[in-house]
N, C-alpha and C positions, 0 to 999 in steps of 0.2 A: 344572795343565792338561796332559793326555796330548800332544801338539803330534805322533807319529806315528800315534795314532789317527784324529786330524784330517787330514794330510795324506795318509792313507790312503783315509781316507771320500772328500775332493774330489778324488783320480786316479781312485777307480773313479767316480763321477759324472761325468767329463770323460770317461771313456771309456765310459761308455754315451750320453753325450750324440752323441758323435762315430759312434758307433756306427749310432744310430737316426737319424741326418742320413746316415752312407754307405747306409743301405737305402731311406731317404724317397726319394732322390736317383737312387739306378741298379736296383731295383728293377722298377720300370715298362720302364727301357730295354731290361731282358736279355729282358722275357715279348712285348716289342713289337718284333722283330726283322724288318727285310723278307727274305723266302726265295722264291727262285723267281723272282723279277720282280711276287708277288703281297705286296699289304699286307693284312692281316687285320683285319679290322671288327669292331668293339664292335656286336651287334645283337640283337635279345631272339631271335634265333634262330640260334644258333652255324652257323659252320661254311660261314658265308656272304665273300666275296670278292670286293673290285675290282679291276683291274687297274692297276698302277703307275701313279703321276701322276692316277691316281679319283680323287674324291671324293664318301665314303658321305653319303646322306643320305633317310630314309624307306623302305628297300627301294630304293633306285636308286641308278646311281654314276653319275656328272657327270664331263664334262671339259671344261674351257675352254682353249680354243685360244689359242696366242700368235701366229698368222697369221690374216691375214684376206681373205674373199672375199664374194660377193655370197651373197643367199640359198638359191639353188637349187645352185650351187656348195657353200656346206655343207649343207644337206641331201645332196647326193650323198658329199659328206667320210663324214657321220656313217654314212651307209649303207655304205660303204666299211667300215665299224670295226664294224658292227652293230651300229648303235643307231641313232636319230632325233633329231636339232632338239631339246631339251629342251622338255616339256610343264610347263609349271608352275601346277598346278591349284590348288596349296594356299597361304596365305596363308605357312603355314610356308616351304613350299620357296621360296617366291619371296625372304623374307628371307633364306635360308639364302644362297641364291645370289647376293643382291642384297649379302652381305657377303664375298662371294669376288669377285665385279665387281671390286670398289675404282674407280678413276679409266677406265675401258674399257667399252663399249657391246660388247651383244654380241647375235647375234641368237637369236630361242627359236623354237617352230614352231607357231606361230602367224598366222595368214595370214586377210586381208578378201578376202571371197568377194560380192565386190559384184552378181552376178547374183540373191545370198539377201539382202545387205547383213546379213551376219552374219560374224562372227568366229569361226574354225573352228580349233583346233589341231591337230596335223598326222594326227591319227589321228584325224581328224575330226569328233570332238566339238564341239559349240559353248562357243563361252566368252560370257556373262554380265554378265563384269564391266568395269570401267572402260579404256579405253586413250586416252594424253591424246595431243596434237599430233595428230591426225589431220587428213589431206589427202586433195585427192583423187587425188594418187599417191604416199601411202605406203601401202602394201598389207601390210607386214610389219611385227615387232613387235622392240623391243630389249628389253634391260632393262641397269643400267648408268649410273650418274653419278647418278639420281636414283631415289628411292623407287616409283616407276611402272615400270606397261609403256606402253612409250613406243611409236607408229605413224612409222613410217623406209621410205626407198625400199630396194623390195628390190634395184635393182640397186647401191645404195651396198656397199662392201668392207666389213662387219666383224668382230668377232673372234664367235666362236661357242659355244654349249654342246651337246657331245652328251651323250645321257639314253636309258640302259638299265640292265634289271633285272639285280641282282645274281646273277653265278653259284656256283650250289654245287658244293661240292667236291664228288666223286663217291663214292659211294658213303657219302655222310654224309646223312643228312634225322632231321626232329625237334627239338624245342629242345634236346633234352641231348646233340645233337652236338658232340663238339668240335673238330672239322677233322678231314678225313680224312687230309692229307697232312701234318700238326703232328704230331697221333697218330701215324702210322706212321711217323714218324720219330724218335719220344719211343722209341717201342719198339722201331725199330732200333737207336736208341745204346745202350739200356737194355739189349739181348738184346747185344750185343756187349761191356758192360761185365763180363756177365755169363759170356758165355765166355772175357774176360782174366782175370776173377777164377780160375773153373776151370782153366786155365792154367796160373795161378801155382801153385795146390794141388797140379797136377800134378805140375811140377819140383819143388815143395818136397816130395812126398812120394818123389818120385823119390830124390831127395836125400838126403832121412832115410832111404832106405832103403839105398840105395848107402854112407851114415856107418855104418849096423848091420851088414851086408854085412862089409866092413874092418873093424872093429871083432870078428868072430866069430875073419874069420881070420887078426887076432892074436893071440885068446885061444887 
């Protein structure tokens, strides 16, 4: 039995094992870098961005507040930031959101307009669907601790979500955008690698030729 052919075979097997765990592993983390203060969103349409501490979800980025105030208090917050009260029309978003919650209530923009006695969210659409615990002075809506939207006083303190559309980076539109500010800076490093390389051709040819130079007038 060869016994170096063998232990030849199992070091390159251990080192491509080792290999394909170092790229499984940091792979992801080099191409998912935060730049700017912006984090870059996986979306069927490139080139789209939330802003720091977002969170992407359907065309819209979210942010939940770690302070709390009554509801028209954040609704002016959220207006402040340019955005609104989160609308949470889809069964989807409400899970999405309802798993960022965890242990904290929070309020959405949604509001009982008891002169219609209809439920209105804040862009004034009517909502439809179920909201449990209602009184006749909770007028606003949480979501938070439990799988519902919950009816809360709106002058109780709590924590919030603001909800606006995602912005594009400028000069990018299309789905085969791929950032406009990732790109232009793909190809600034790229154009700059490009003239160290020229560079170095340069002294070097400098060089060789300053060696033949000396070299004549020895002979």
């Amino acid at each position: 039995m060869n016994w170096h052919l063998i232990i030849s075979g199992l070091i390159v097997v251990v080192i491509k094992v080792v290999g394909m765990t170092f790229f499984l592993l940091y792979f992801p983390q080099i191409f998912n870098k935060i730049d700017d203060g912006f984090t870059t969103t996986t979306t069927g349409s490139y080139g789209t961005v939330c802003p720091k501490e977002w969170e992407f979800h359907q065309g819209r980025c979210f942010f939940l507040s770690t302070s709390e105030s009554s509801w028209n208090e954040s609704r002016e917050f959220c207006e402040r930031k340019g955005s609104t009260l989160a609308i949470v029309n889809t069964l989807e978003k409400l899970k999405f959101l309802q798993d960022l919650t965890e242990a904290e209530k929070y309020f959405i923009g949604l509001m009982y307009h008891r002169e219609e006695k209809k439920w209105r969210w804040i862009n004034n659409s009517v909502f439809d669907g179920n909201v449990t615990s209602q009184n006749q002075n909770f007028n606003c809506v949480t979501i938070g601790l439990t799988k519902t939207l919950d009816a809360a006083s709106c002058d109780i303190s709590y924590r919030r979500i603001s909800d606006k559309a995602v912005e594009k980076e400028e000069g990018c539109s299309g789905k085969h955008c791929l950032g406009a500010r990732s790109k232009h800076r793909v190809e600034k490093e790229h154009q700059g690698q490009i003239e160290i390389t020229r560079d170095k051709k340069r002294v070097h040819l400098a060089t060789r030729k300053e060696r033949q130079e000396r070299g004549r007038k020895v002979l």
